[in-house]
C-alpha atoms as a printed R data frame, in Angstrom:
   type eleno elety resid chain resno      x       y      z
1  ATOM     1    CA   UNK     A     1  1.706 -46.457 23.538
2  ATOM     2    CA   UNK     A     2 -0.129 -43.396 25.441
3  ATOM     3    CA   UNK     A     3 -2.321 -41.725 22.709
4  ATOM     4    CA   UNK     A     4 -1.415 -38.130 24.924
5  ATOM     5    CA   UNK     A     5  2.493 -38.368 24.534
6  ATOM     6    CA   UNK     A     6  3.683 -36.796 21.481
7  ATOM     7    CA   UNK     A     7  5.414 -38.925 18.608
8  ATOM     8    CA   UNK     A     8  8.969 -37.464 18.788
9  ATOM     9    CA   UNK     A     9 11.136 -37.433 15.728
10 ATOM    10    CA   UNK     A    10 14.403 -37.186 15.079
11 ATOM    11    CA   UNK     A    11 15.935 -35.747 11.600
12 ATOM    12    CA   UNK     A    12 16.529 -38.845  8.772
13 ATOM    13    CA   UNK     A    13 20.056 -37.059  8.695
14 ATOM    14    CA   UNK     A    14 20.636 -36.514 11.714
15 ATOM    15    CA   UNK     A    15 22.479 -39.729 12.317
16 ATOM    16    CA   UNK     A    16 26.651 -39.928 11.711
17 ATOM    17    CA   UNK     A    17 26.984 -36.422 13.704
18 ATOM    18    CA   UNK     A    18 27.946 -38.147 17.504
19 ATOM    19    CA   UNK     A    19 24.348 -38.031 18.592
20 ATOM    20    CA   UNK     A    20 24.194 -34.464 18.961
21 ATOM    21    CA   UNK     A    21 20.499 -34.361 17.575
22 ATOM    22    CA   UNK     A    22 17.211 -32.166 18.357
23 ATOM    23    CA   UNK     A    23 14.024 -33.991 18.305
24 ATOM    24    CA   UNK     A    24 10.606 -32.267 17.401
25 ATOM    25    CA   UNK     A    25  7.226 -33.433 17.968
26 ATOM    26    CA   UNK     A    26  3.554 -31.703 17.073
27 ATOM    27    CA   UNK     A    27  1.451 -29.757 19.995
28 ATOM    28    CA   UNK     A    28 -2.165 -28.112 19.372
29 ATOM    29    CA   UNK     A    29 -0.625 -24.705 19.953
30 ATOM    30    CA   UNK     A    30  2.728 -25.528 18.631
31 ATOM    31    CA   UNK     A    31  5.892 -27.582 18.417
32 ATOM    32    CA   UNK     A    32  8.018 -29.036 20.918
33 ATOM    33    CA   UNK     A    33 11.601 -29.394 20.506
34 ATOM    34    CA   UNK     A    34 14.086 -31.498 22.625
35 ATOM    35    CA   UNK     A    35 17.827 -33.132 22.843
36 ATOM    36    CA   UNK     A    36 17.434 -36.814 21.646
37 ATOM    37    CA   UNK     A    37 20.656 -37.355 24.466
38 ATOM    38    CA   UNK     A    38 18.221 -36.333 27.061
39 ATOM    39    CA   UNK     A    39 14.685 -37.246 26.532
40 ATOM    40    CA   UNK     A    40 13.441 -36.633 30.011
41 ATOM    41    CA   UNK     A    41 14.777 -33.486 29.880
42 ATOM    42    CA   UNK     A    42 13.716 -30.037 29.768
43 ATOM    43    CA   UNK     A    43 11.620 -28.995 26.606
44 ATOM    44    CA   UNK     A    44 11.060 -25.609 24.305
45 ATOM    45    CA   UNK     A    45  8.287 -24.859 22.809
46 ATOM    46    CA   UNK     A    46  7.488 -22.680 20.137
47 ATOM    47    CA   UNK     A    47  4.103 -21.585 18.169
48 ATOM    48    CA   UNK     A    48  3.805 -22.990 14.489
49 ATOM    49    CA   UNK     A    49  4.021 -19.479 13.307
50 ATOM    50    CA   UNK     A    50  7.335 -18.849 14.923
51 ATOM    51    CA   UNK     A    51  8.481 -22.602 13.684
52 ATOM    52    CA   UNK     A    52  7.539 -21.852 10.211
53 ATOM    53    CA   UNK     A    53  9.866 -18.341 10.423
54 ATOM    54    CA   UNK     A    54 12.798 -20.943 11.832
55 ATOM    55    CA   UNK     A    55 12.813 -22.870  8.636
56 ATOM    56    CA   UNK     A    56 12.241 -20.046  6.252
57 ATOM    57    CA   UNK     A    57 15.157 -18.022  7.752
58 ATOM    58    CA   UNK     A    58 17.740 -21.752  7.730
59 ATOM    59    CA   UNK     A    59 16.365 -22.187  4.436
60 ATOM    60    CA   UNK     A    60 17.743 -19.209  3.429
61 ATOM    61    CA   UNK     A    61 20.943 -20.076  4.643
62 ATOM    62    CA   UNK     A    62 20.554 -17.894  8.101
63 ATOM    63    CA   UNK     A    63 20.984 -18.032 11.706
64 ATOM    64    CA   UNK     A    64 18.084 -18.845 13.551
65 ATOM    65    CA   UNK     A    65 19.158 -14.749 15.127
C-alpha cells in the first residue's frame, strides 16, 4: 500500500442500496469525496469546515442546499 493514497471509506450502511454509495477519505486541507462505482473517477473536495456544516445541516434532517 502507497503511504500517499488516501484510505477511502465507504459508509457501514451503505451496503443493501444497489451500490449507489459515496466514498470519503481525509486530505490535509480537507476531505475528498467520490462514487465507490467509479473509483478512478473524478473527485470533490471540500474543506473540513464546509464538511462539518454538511453533517450538521443532514443531521438536522436538511438538504445539503
Amino acid at each position: 500500500m502507497d503511504r500517499n493514497e488516501p484510505t477511502w471509506r465507504k459508509a457501514s450502511r451503505s451496503s443493501g442500496n444497489g451500490g449507489a454509495c459515496v466514498e470519503l477519505a481525509g486530505f490535509p486541507d480537507g476531505i475528498g469525496i467520490r462514487d465507490s462505482k467509479n473509483p478512478t473517477g473524478p473527485k470533490l473536495l471540500i474543506s473540513h469546515n464546509t464538511f462539518r456544516a454538511l453533517l450538521t445541516r443532514l443531521g438536522e434532517g436538511h438538504g445539503p442546499e
